[in-house]
N, C-alpha and C positions, 0 to 999 in steps of 0.2 A: 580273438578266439581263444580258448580253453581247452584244454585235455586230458583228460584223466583217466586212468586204471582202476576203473572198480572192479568188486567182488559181488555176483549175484548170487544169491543161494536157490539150489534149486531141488529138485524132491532127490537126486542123486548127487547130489556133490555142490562145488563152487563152479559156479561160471565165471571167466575173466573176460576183461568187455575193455572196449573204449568208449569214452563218453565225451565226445567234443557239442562244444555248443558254441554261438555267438557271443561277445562280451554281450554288457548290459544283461536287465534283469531278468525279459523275457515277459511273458513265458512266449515259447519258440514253437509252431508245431513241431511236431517227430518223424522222425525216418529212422528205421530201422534197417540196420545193414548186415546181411547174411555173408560171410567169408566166403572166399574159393577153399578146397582142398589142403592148400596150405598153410590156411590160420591166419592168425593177429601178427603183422610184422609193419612195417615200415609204411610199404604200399598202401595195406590198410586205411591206415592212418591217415594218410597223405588222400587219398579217398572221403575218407568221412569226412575230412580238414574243407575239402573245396564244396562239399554239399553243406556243411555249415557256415561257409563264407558267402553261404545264399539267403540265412535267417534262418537256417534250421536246425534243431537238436538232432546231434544224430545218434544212436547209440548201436556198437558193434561188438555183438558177445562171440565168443570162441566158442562155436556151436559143435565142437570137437573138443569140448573138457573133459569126456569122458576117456578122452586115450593124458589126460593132465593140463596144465597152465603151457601158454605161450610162453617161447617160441616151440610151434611145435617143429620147423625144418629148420634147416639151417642156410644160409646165404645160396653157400653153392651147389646146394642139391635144386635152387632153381632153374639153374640154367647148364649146369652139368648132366648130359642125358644120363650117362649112368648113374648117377647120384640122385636124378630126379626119380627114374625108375624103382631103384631102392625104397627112399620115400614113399612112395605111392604102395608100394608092397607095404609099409608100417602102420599106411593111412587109412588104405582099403576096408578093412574090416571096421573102424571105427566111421565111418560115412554109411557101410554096410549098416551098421547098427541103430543108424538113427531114422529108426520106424517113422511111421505116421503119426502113431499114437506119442512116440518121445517127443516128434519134432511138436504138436501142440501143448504137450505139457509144459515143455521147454520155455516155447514163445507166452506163455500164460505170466510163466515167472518173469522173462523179459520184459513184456511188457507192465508187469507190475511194479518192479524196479521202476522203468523208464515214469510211468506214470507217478511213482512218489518223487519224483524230484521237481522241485518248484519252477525250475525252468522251461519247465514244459508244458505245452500248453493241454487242459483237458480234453482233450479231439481225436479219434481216429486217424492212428499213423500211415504211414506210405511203408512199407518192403522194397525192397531192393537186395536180389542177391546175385552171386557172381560164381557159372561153374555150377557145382554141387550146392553152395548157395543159392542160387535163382531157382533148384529144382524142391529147395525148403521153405524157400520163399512162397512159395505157391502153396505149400502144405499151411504153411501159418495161415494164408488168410481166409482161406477154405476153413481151418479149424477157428478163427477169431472174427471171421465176415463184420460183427458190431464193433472191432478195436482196431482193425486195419481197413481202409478205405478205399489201397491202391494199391497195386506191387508190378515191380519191373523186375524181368530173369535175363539175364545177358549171359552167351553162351552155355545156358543149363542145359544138363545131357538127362537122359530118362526119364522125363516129361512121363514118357509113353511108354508103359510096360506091359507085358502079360500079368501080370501079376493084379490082387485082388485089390491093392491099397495104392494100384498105379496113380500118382496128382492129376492124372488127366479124367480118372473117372467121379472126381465130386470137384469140378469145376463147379457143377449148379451151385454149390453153396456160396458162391461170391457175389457180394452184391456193389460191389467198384468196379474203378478200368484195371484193366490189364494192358502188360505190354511186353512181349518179349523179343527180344533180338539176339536172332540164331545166328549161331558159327556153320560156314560153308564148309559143307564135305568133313562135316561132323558125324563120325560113328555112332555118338551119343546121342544124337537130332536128328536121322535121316529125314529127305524128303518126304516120305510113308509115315513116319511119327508125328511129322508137324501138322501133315494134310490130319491126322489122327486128333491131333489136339486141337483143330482148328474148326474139325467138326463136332468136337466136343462141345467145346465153347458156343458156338454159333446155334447147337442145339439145346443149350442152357441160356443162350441170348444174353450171352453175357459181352460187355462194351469192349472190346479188347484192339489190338495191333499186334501181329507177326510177321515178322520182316529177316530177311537171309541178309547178313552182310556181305554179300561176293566179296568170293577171296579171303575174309576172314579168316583165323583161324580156331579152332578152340582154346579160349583162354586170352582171347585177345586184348582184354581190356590192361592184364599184367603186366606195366612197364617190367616189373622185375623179374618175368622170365623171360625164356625164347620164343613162344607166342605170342608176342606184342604186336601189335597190329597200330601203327599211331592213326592212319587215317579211320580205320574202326574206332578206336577207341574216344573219338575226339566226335565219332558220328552219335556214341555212344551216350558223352553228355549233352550232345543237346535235346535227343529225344528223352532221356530222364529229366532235365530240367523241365522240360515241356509237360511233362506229367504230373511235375512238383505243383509246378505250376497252376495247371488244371486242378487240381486235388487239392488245393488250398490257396485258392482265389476266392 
């Protein structure tokens, strides 16, 4: 397996990414990987590392370049509540910021990168994102339906808003599966939001899975914080593998 630190250029700055792939030449279908809240660090890595140890290219841009380059927290503001807090106050506004309209521009550049590299295979990619990822995750494939295929959101919070640009109100435009797996007794997912997004979906007849991890909590899939959830997390890949699966069989 391979890993590297690219630079993508995009209409506002540089995005830093990981790009891990399969030895051998390839080409590899694509998975694109949307970060949680707190960026490209270790866990990341160690993430795209096992979906690549599947056959797949993966590639994982810091979809938060615009607050700069990774890292963007530091070790122990993961699991330190007050230092996580803090963090979150530094983070807010730049997650705040990443419109509907950013998050496709964004994924356009992404996937353009991804697609110039020879190891990849010409095809419609899979999304996958985690947290605040999985809710941009949705926004990419809404806005790219012919360059992404498939996408999995694992505890994404605001799914479902008031607001005009909420991802739940142009679910129509996907023409993949969807799948997403919700954190229990999540602020950001209530019960009310999901039944919301589920009628969404189902009324754009779009092929989807939504499932409550009981018990979970939000952010479960983070070895590296205090919401690790190992038996979620482990519930976690194999219904992504299962998708990879379908999606490029």
């Amino acid at each position: 397996m391979q890993i590297n630190t690219e630079q993508i250029p995009t209409a506002d700055g540089t995005a830093d990414a990981y790009f891990v792939r399969p030895d051998g030449d390839g080409p590899f279908p694509g998975v694109l990987l949307f970060m949680d809240a707190f960026g490209l660090r270790p866990r990341i890595a160690e993430m795209a590392g096992r979906i690549a140890e599947r056959g797949y290219a993966v590639l994982a841009p810091n979809i938060l370049y615009r607050g700069g380059p990774s890292p963007l927290v530091e070790p122990e503001e993961l699991t330190d509540a007050e230092k996580r807090d803090a963090a979150f106050g530094r983070l807010i506004p730049l997650i705040q910021g990443l419109t509907a309209d950013r998050v496709a521009t964004d994924t356009g550049h992404y996937l353009d990168f991804f697609f110039g590299q020879d190891a990849v295979a010409d095809r419609p990619v899979l999304v996958v994102g985690y947290c605040m990822g999985g809710t941009n995750a949705l926004r990419a494939i809404e806005a790219h339906p012919d360059r992404i295929a498939a996408v999995a959101a694992f505890h994404a919070g605001r799914l479902v808003t008031d607001q005009p640009d909420s991802p739940h109100r142009s679910v129509g435009a996907i023409t993949g599966e969807a799948y997403f797996g919700h954190a229990d007794n999540d602020p950001s997912a209530t019960p009310d939001q999901i039944r919301t997004l589920e009628a969404a979906l189902d009324e754009a007849g779009v092929k989807y899975t939504s499932e409550v991890y009981a018990g979970a909590p939000h952010g479960f899939t983070m070895s590296d914080t205090a919401m690790f959830d190992r038996e979620a997390e482990q519930r976690h890949w194999v219904n992504l593998f299962a998708l990879l699966d379908r999606t490029f069989s």
